[in-house]
Backbone as a printed PyTorch tensor [residue, N CA C, xyz], in Angstrom:
tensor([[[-37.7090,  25.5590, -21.9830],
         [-37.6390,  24.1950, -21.5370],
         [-36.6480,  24.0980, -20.3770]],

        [[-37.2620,  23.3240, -19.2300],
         [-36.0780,  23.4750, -18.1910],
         [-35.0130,  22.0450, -18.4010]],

        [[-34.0010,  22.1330, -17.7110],
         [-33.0200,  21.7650, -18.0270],
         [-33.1240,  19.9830, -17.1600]],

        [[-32.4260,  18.6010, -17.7590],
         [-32.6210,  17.5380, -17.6170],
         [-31.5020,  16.9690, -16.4660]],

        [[-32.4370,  16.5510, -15.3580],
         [-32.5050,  15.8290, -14.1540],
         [-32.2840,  14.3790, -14.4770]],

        [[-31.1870,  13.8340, -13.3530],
         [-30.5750,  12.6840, -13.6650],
         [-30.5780,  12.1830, -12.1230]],

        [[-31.2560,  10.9540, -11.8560],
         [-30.9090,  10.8780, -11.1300],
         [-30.1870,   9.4870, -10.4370]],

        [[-29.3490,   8.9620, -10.0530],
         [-28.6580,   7.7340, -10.0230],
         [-28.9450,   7.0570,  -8.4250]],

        [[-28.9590,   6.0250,  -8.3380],
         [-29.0680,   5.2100,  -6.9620],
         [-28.3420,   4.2070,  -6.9430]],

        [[-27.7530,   3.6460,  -6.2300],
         [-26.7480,   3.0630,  -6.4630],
         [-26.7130,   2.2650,  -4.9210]],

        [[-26.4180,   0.7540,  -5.2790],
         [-26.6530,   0.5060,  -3.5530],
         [-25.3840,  -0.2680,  -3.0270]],

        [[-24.8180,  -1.1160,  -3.7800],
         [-23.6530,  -1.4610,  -3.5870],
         [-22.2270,  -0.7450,  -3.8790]],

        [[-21.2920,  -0.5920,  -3.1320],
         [-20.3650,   0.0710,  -2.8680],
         [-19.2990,  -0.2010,  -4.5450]],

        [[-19.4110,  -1.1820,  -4.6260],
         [-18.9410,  -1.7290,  -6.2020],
         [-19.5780,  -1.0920,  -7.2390]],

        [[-20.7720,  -1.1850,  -7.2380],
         [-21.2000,  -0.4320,  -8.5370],
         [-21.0640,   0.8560,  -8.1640]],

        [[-20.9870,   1.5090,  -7.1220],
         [-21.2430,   3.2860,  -7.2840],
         [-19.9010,   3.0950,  -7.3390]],

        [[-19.1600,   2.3850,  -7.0710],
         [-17.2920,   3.4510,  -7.6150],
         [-17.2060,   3.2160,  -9.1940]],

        [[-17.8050,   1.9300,  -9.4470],
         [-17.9040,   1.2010, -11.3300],
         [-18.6100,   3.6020, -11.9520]],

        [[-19.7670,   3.6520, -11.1240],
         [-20.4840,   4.6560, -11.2270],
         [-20.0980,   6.1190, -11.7520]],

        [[-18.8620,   6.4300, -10.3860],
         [-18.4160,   7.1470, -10.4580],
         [-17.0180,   7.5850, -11.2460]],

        [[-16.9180,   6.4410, -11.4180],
         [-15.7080,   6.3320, -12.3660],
         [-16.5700,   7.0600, -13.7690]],

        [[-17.0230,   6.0680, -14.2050],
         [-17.7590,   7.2240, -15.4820],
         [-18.3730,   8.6230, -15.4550]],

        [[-19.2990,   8.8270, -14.1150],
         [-19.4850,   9.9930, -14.3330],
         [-18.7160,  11.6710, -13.2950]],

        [[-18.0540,  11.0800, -12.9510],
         [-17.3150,  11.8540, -11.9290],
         [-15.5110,  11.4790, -11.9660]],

        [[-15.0060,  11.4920, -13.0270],
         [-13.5260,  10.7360, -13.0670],
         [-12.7570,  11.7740, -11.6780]],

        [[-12.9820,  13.3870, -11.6120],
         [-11.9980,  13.9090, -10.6300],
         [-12.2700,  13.3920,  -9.6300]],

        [[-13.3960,  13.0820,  -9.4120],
         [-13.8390,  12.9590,  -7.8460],
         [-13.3740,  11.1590,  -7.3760]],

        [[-13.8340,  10.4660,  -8.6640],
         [-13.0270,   8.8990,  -8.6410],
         [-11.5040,   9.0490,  -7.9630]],

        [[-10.7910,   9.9650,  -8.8640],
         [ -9.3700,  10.0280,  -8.5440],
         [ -8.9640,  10.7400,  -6.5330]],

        [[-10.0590,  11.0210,  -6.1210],
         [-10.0360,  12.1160,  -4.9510],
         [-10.2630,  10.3470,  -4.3820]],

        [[-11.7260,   9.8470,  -4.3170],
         [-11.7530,   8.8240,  -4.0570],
         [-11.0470,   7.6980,  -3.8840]],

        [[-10.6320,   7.6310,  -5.0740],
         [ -9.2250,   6.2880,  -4.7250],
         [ -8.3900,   6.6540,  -3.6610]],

        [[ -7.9090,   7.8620,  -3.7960],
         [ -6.6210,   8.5020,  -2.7100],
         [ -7.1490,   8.2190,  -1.4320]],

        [[ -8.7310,   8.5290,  -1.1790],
         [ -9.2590,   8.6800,  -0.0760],
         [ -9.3780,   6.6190,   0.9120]],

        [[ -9.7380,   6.1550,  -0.0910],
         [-10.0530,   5.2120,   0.4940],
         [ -8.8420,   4.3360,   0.4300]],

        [[ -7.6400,   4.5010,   0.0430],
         [ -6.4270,   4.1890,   0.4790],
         [ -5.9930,   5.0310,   1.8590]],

        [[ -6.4450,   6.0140,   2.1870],
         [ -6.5460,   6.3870,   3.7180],
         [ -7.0550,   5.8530,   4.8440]],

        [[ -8.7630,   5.6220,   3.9750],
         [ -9.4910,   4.7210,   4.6890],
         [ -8.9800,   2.8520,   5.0400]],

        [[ -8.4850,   2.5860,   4.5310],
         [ -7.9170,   1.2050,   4.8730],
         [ -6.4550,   0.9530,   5.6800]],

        [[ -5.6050,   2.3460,   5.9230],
         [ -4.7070,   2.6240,   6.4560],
         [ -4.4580,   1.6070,   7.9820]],

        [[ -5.4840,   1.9320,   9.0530],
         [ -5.4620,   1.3980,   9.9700],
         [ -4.9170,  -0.6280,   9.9830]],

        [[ -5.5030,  -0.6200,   8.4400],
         [ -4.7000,  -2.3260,   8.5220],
         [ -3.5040,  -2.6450,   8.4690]],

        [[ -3.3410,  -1.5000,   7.3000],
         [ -1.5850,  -1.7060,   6.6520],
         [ -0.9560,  -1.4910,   8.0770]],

        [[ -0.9510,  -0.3590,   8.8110],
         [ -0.2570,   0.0600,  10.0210],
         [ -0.2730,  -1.3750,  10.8970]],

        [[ -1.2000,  -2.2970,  11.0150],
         [ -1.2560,  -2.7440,  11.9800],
         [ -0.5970,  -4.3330,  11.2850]],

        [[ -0.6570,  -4.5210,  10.1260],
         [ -0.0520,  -5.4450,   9.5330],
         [  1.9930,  -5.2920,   9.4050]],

        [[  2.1470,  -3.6990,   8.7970],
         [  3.1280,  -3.5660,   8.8670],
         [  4.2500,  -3.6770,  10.6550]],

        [[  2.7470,  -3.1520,  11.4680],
         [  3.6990,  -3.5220,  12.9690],
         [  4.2270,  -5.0970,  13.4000]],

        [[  3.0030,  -5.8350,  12.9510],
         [  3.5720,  -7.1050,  12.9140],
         [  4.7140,  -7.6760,  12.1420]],

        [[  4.6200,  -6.7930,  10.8360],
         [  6.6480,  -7.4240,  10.7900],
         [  7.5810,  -7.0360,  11.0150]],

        [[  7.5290,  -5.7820,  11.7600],
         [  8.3300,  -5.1590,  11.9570],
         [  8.7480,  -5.6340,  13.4240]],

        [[  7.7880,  -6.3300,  14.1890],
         [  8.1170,  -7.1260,  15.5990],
         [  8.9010,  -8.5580,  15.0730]],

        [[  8.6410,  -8.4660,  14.1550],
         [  9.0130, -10.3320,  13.4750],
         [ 10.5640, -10.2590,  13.3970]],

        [[ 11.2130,  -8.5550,  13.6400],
         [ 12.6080,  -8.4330,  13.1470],
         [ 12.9290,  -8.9520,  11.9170]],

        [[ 14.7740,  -8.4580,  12.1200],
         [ 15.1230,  -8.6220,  10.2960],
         [ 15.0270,  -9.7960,   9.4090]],

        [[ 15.3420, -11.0510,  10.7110],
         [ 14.8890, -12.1660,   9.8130],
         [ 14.4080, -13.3100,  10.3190]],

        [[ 12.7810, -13.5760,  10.1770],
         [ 12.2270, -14.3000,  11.4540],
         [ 12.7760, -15.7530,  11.6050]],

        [[ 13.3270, -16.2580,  10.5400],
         [ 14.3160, -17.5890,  10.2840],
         [ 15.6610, -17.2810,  10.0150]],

        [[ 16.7170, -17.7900,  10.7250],
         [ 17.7380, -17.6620,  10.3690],
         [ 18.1450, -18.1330,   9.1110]],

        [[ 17.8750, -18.7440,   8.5540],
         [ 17.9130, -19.1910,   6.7620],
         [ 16.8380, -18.2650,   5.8340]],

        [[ 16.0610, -17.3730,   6.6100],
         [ 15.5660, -15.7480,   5.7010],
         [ 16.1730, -15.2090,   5.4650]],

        [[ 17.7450, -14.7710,   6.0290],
         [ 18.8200, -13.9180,   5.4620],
         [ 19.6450, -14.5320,   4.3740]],

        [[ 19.2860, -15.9900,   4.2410],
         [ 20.5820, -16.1860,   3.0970],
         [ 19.3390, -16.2730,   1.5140]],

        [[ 20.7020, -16.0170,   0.9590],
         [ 20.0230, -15.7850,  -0.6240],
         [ 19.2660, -17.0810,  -1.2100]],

        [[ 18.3650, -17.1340,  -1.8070],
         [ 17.7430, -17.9770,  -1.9390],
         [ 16.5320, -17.9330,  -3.6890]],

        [[ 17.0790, -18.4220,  -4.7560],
         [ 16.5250, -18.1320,  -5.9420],
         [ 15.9200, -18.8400,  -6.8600]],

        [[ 14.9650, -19.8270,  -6.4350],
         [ 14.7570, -20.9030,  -7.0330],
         [ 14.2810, -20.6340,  -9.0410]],

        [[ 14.9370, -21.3070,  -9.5400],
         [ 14.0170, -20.9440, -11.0570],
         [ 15.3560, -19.6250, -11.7260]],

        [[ 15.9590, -18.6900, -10.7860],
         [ 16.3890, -17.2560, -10.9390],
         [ 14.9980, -16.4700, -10.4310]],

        [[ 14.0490, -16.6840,  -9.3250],
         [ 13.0530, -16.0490,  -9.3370],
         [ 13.7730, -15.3650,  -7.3830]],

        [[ 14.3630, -14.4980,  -7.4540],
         [ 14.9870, -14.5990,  -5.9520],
         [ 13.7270, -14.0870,  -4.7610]],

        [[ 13.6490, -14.9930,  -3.8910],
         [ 12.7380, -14.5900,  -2.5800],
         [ 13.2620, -14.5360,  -1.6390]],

        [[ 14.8200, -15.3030,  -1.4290],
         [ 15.4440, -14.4090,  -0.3230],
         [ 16.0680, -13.8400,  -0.5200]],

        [[ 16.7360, -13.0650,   0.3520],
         [ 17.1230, -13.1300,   1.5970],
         [ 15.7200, -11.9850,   2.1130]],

        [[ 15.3700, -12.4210,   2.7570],
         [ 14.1900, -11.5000,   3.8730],
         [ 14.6200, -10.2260,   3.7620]],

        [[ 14.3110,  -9.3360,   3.6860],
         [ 14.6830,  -7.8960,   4.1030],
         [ 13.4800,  -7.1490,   4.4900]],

        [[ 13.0200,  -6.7280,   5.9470],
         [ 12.5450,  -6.5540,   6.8660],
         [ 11.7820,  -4.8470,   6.2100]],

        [[ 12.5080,  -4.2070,   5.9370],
         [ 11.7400,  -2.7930,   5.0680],
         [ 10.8760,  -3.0690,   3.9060]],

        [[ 11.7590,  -3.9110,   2.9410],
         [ 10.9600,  -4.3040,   1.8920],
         [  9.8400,  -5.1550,   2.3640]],

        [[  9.7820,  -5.9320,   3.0010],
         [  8.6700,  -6.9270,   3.9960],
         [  7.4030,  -5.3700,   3.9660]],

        [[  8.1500,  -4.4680,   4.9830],
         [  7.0070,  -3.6810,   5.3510],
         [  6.7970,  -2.8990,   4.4590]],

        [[  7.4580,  -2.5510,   3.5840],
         [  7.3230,  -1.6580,   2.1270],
         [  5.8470,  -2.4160,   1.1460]],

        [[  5.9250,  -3.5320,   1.5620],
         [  5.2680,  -4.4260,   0.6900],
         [  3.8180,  -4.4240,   0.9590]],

        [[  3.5180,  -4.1550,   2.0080],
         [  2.1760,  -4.1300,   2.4020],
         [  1.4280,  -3.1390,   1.5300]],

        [[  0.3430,  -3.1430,   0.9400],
         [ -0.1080,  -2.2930,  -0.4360],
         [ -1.8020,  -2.2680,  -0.2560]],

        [[ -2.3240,  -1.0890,  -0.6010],
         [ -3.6380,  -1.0800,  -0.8980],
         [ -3.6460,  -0.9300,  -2.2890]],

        [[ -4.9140,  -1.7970,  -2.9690],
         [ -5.2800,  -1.4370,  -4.1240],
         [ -6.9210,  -1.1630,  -4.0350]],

        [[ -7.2500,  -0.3240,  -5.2040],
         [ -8.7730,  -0.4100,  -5.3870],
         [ -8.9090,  -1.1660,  -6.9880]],

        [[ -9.7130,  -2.3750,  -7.0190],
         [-10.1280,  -2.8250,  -8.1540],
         [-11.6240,  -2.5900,  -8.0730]],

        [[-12.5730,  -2.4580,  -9.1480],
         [-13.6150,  -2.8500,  -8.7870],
         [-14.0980,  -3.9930,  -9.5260]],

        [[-13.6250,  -4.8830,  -8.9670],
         [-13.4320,  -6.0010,  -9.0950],
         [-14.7470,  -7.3130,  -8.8530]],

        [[-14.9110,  -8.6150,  -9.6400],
         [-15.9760,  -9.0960,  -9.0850],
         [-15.6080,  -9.7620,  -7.6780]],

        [[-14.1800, -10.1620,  -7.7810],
         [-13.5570, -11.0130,  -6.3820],
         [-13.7470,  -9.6870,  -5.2640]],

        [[-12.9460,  -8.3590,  -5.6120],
         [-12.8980,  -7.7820,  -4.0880],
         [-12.9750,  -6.3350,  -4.8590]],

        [[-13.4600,  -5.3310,  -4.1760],
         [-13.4190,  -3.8100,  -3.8810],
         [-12.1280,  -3.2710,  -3.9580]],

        [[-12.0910,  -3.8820,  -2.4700],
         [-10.5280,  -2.9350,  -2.1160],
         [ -9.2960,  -4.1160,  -1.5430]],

        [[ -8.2400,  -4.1360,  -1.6450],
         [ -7.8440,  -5.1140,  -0.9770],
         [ -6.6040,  -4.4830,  -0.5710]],

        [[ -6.1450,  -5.1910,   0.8000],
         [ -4.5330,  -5.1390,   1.4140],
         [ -3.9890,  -6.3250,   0.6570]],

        [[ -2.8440,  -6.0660,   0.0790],
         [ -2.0140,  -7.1150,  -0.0880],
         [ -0.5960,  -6.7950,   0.1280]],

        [[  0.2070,  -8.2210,   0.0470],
         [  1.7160,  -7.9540,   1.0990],
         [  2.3650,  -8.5260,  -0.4830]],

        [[  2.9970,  -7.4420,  -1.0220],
         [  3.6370,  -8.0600,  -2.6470],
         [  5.1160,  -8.0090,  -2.6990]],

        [[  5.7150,  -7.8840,  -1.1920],
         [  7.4600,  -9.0380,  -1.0470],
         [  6.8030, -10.6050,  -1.0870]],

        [[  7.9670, -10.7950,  -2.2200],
         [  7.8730, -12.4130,  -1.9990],
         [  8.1280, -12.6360,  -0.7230]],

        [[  9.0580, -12.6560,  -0.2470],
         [  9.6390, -13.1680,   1.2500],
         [  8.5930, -12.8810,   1.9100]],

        [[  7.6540, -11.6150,   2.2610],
         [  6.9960, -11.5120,   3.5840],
         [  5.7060, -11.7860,   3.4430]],

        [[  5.5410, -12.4270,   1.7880],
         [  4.2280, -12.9570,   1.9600],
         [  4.4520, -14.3940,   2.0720]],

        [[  5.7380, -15.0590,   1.8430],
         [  6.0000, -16.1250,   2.7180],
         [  5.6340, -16.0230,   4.2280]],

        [[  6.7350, -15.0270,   4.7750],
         [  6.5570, -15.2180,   6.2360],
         [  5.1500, -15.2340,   6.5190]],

        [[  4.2550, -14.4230,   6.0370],
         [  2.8130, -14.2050,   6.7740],
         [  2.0510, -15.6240,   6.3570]],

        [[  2.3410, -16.7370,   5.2520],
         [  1.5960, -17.3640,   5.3480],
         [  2.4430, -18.6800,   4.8350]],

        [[  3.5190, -18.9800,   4.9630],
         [  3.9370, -20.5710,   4.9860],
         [  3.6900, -21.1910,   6.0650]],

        [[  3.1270, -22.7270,   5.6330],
         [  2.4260, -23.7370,   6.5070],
         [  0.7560, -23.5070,   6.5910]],

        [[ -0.1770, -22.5970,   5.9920],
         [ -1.3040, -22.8750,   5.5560],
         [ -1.8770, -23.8170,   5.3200]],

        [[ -1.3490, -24.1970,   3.9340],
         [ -2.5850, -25.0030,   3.5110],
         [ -1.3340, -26.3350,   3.5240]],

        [[ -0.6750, -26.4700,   3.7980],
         [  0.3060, -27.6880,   4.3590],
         [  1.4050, -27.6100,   5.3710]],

        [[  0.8420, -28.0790,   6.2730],
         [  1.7050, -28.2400,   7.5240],
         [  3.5060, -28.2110,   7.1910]],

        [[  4.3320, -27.9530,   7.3440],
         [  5.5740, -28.5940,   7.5760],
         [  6.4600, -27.8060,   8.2260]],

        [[  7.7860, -28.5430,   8.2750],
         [  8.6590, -27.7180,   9.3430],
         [  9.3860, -25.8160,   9.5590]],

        [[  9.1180, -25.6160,   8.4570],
         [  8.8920, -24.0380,   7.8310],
         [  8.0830, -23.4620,   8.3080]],

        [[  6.9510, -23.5580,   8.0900],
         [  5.7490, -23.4270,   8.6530],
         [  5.3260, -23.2260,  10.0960]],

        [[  5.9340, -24.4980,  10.8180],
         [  5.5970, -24.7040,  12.0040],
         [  7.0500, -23.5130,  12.6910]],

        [[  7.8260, -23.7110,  12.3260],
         [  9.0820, -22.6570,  12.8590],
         [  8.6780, -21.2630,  12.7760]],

        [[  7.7580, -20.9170,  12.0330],
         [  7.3920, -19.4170,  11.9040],
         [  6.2050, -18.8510,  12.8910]],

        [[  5.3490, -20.8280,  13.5100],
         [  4.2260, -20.5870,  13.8320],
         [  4.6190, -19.5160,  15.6580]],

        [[  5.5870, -19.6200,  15.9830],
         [  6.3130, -18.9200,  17.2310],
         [  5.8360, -17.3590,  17.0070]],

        [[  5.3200, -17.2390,  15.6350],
         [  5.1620, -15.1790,  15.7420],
         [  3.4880, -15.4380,  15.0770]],

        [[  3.0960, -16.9850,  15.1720],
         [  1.3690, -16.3110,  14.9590],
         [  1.0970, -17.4860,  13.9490]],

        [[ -0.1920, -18.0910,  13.7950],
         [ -0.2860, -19.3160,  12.8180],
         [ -0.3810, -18.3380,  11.4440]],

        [[ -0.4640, -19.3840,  10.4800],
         [ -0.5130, -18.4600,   9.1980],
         [ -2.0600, -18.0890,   8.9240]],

        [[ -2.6130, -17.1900,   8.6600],
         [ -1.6870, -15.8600,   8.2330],
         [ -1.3730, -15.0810,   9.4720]],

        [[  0.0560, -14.6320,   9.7020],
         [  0.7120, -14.0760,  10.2960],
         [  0.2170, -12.6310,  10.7250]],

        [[  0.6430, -12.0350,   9.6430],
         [  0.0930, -10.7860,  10.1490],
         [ -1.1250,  -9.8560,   8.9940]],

        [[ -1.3200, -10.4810,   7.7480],
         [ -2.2540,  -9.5180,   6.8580],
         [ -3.6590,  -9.8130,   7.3820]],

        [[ -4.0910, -11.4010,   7.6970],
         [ -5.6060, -11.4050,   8.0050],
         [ -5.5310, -10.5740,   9.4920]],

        [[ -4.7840, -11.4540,  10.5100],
         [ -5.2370, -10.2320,  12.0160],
         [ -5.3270,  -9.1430,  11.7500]],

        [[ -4.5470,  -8.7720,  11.4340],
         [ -4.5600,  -6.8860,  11.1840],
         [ -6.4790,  -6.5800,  10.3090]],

        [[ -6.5060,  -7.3880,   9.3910],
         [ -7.9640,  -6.3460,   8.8870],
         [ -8.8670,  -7.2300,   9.8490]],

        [[ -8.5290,  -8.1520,  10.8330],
         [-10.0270,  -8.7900,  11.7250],
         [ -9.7410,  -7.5610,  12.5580]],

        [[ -8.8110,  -6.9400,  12.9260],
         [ -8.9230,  -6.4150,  14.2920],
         [ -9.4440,  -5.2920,  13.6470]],

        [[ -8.7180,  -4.6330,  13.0150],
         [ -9.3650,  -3.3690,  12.0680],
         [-10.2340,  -3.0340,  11.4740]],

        [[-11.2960,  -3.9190,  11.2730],
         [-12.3310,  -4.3050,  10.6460],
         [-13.6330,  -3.1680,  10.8320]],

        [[-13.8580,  -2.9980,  11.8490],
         [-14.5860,  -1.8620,  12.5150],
         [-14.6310,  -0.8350,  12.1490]],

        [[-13.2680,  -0.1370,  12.4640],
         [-12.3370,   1.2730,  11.8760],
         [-12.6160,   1.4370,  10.3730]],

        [[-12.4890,  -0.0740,   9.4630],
         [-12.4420,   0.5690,   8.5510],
         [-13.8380,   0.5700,   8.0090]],

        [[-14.7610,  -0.1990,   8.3830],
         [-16.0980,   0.1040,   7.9440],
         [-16.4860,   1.4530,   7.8560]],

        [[-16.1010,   1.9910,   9.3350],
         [-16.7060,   3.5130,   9.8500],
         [-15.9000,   4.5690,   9.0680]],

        [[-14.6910,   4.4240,   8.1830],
         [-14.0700,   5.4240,   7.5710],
         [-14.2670,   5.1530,   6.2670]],

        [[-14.9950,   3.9040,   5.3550],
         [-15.6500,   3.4610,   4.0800],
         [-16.7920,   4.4040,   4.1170]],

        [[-17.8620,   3.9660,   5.6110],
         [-18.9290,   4.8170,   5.1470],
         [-19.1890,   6.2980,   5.4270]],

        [[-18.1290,   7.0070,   5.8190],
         [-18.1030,   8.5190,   6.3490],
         [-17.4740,   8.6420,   4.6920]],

        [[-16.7180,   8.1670,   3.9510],
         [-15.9450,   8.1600,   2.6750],
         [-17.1190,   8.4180,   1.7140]],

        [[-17.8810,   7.2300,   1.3600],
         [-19.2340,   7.0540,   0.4960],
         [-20.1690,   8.0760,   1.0300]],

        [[-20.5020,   8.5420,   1.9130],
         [-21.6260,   9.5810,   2.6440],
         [-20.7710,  11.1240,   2.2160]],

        [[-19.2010,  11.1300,   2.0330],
         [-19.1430,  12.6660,   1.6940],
         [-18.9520,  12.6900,   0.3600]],

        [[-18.7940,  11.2190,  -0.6920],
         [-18.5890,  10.9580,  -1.9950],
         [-20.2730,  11.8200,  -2.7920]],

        [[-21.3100,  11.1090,  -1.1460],
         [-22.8030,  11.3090,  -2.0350],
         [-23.0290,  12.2790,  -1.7530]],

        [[-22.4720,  13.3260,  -0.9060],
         [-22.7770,  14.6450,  -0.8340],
         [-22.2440,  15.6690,  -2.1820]],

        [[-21.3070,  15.2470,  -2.5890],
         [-20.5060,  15.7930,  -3.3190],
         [-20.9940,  15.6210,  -4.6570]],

        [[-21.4930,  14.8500,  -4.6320],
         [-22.3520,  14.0430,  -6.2930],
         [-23.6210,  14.7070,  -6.4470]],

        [[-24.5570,  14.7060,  -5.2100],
         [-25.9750,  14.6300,  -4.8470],
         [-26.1250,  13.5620,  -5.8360]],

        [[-25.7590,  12.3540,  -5.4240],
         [-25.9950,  11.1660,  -5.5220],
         [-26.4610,  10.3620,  -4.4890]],

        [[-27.5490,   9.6110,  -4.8250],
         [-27.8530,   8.6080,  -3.4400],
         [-27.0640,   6.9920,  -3.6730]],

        [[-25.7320,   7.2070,  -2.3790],
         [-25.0130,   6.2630,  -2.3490],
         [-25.3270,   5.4340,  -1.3600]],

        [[-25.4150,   4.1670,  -1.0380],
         [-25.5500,   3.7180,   0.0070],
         [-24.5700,   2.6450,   0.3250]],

        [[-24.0870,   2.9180,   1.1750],
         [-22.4970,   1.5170,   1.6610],
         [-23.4670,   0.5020,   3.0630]]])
């Protein structure tokens, strides 16, 4: 008796990682690493923007500031850029996401959004909100498509799985 053929198709980028997670866990784990490479070009370009914003884009970002005991200031400009983070969920909201997880510099990138006020408008001098996490993946946007699907195309080589991104 010859031996049993499996064969998987998979068309959305969500379900083949849901996919590969079960049937390929080393290659999942190669994967995750990989496509935290692949999204690189944002973080870089998010992290340059605060790093132009200097140490403290408000002079009242350096003083301590703890409402509740929950402290968000004083700004500190490394941790700002330290903060910028890829995750992979496979998630129903998102795939993959950049997120900025300093309190303070996910202030800076987006106070005065969804309500105007004088905070807000004082920060608007380095860019409206969002500051620097949405520009960075509009501009990057391209880059990272083309390094998702060179990612998924050597994932389906590696599987002989038919992946399609």
């Amino acid at each position: 008796m010859s031996g049993v053929t499996i064969k998987t198709e998979v068309f959305g980028i969500r379900d083949a990682v849901k996919e590969l997670k079960k049937l390929e866990p080393a290659l999942f784990k190669e994967f995750r690493k990989e496509a935290g490479t692949a999204l690189k070009p944002i973080v870089l370009d998010a992290q340059a923007t605060i790093n132009n914003a200097g140490p403290a884009p408000l002079s009242g970002m350096a003083r301590k500031w703890a409402p509740k005991g929950r402290q968000i200031f004083p700004y500190v400009q490394t941790k700002a850029v330290r903060g910028v983070k890829v995750s992979l969920r496979p998630s129903k909201a998102a795939f993959l996401t950049v997120q900025q997880k300093d309190a303070s510099g996910a202030i800076f990138d987006i106070a005065g959004r969804s309500s105007p006020n004088k905070f807000g408008e004082a920060l608007n001098k380095y860019g409206k909100a969002s500051r620097s996490m949405w520009p960075a993946a509009d501009a990057k946007e391209n880059e990272v498509r083309s390094n998702l699907a060179d990612l998924v195309a050597d994932v389906a080589a590696k599987t002989q799985t038919r992946l399609k991104y």
